[in-house]
N, C-alpha and C positions, 0 to 999 in steps of 0.2 A: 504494500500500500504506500502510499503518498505521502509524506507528513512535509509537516514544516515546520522548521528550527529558528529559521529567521526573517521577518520581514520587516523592508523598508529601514535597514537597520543603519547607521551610521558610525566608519570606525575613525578616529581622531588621526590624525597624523603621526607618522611612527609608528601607531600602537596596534594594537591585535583585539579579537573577542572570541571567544570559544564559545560554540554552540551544542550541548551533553544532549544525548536523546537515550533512553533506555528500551531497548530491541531484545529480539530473539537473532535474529539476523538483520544484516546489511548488503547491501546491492548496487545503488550507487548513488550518488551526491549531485544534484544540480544547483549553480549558481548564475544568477543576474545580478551585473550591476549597471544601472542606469546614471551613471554620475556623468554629469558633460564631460567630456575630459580628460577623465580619471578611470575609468571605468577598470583599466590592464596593469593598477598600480599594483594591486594584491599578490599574494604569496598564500597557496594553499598547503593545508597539513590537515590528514586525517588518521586519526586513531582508532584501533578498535583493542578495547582493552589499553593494554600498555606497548602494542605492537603499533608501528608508526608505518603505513597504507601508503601514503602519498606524504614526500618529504619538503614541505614547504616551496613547492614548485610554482613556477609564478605563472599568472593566469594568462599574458601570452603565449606559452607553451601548451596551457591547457585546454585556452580557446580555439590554438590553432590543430589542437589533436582532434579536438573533436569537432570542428568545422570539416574537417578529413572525414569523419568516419561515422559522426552521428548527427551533422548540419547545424553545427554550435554556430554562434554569431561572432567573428572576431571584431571589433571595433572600441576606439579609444570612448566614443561618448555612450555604450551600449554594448555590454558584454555577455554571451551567454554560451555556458558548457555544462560537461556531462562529465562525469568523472567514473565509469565502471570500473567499480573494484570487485566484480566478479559475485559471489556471493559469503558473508563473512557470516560464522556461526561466535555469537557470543556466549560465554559463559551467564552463571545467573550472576555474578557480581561486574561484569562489565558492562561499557556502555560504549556509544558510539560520540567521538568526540572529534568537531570540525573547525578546524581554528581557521581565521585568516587572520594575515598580517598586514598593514599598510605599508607599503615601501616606497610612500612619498613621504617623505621628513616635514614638506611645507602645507599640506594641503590635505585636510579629509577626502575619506570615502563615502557616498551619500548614498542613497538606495540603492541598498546591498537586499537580496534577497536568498536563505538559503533553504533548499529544501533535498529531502532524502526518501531510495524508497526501502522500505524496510520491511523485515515480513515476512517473505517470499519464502516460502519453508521447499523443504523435499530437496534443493541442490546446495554443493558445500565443493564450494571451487574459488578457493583468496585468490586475487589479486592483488599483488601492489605496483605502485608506480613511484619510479626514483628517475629523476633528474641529475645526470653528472655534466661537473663541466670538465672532468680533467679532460684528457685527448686520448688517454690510456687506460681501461677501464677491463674491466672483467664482470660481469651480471651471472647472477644464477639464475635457473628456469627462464629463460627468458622466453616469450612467446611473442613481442612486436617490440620493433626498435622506430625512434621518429628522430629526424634531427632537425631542430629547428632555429629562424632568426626573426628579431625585429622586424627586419628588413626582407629584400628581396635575397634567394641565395641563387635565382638562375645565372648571377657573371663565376662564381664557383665554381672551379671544374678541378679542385684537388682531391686527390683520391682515398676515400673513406673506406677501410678494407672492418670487414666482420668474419669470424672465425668461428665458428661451432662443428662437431661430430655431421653434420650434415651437409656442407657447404665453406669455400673459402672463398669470398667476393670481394673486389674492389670496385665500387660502384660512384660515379662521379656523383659530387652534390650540384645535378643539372637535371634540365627536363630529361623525360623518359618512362622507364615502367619500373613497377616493382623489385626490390632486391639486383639487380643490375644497374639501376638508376635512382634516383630519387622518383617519388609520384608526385607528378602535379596534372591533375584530370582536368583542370578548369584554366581559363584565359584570366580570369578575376587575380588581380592583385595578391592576395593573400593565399593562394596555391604554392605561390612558389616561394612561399616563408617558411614554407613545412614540406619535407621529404618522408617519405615511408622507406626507409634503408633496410628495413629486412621483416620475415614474418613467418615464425616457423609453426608450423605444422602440431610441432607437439614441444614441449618442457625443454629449452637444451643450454646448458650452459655456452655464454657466450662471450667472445673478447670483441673491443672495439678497438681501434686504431685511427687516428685523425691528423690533419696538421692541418684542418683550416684554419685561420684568424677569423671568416664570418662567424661561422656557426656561434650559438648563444649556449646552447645546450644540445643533451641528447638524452631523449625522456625510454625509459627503459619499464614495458608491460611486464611483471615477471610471474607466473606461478611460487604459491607460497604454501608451505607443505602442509599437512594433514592431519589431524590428531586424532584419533580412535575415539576418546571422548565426543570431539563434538562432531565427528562423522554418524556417528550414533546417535547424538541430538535430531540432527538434521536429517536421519532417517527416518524418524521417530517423528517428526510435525512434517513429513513428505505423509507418512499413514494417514495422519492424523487428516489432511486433505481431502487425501483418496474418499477416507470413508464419507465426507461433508458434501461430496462431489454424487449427482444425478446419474445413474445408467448410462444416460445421452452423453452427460461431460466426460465419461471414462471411458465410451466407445471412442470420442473424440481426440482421446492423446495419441 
């Protein structure tokens, strides 16, 4: 289900607010922010438990992932994204916790809005998403890589090589297709600030290698391992579905 954490919220300059929600499960986090302006100053962090999801990755990176993949909105005066963290199973003593940061020093954030969906019982698959800037980097489980900039990266053509048990690629940060290239699918401005540099298949550990000076970052999807406990949970409120579910809705799956 849908909830809402925060509306119309305003964060001061420099500072942050944490938005607590107490769940069964989590799924994924939507943010708007409408500030003239402002809207791309933020720094997201989400926690579940004491386990840190998404490591304070700023919302150009996130606006621009998911303008890619789920039709987020990038824009400085109107900002809106998605953040799939896959499905998280909470403990009974955890909770779901969404901070953002301001990272303009001079000037608030003004209608901020956050909301989550939560709930979603029967699948139990983490995701996290980390953001590195080094050039040199190693990720575990990795399942999508993106690299991104402020700016435009199509004059870029230095070569970004990705290493995993399945593939060894050097793919230029320029137009083209998937994993051989960066993805830019659209002529729109904002395609070619964001690259899809690889996308595996299944869980694999991966190295990255870079020497751009554009690039901003490079936001890394990863699988996040499994505990016996809350896989049991989460089999456990899947039952508990099934049986709430019509003849017709269980022929349906």
């Amino acid at each position: 289900m849908l909830v809402t954490l925060g509306s119309n919220e305003t964060i001061a300059a420099a500072g942050s607010q944490t938005f607590q929600y107490a769940c069964n499960s989590a799924q994924s986090i939507y943010i708007e922010c409408s500030d003239s302006g402002d809207a791309l100053d933020g720094y997201l962090t989400i926690q579940i438990g004491n386990d840190v999801v998404c490591n304070d990755i700023s919302f150009h990176a996130l606006a621009l992932v998911s303008y890619l993949s789920d039709g987020g909105r990038y824009n400085t005066s109107d900002a809106t994204f998605r953040v799939n963290i896959g499905s998280h199973v909470l403990e009974p003593l955890e909770n779901l916790y969404v901070t953002i940061r301001n990272g303009d020093a001079a000037n608030s954030m003004t209608a901020v809005d956050v909301s989550a969906i939560v709930n979603e019982g029967g699948t139990y698959a983490p995701i996290k998403w980390t953001n590195y800037s080094d050039k040199v980097f190693t990720d575990s489980n990795t399942l999508e890589i993106y690299a991104w900039h402020t700016a435009t990266l199509m004059t870029d053509t230095s070569a970004f090589t990705i290493r995993n048990q399945a593939y060894s690629a050097t793919p230029q940060v320029a137009s083209g297709v998937v994993v051989s290239r960066a993805s830019v699918q659209a002529d729109t401005g904002n395609a070619y600030q964001i690259g899809t540099m690889a996308k595996n298949q299944v869980p694999l550990d991966t190295s990255v290698n870079y020497s751009s000076t554009t690039i901003s970052g490079v936001v890394c999807l990863s699988a996040m391992p499994k505990f016996p406990s809350k896989a049991q949970s989460s089999k456990k409120s899947g039952q508990a579905v099934l049986r709430a579910m019509t003849s017709a809705e269980r022929k349906a799956l």
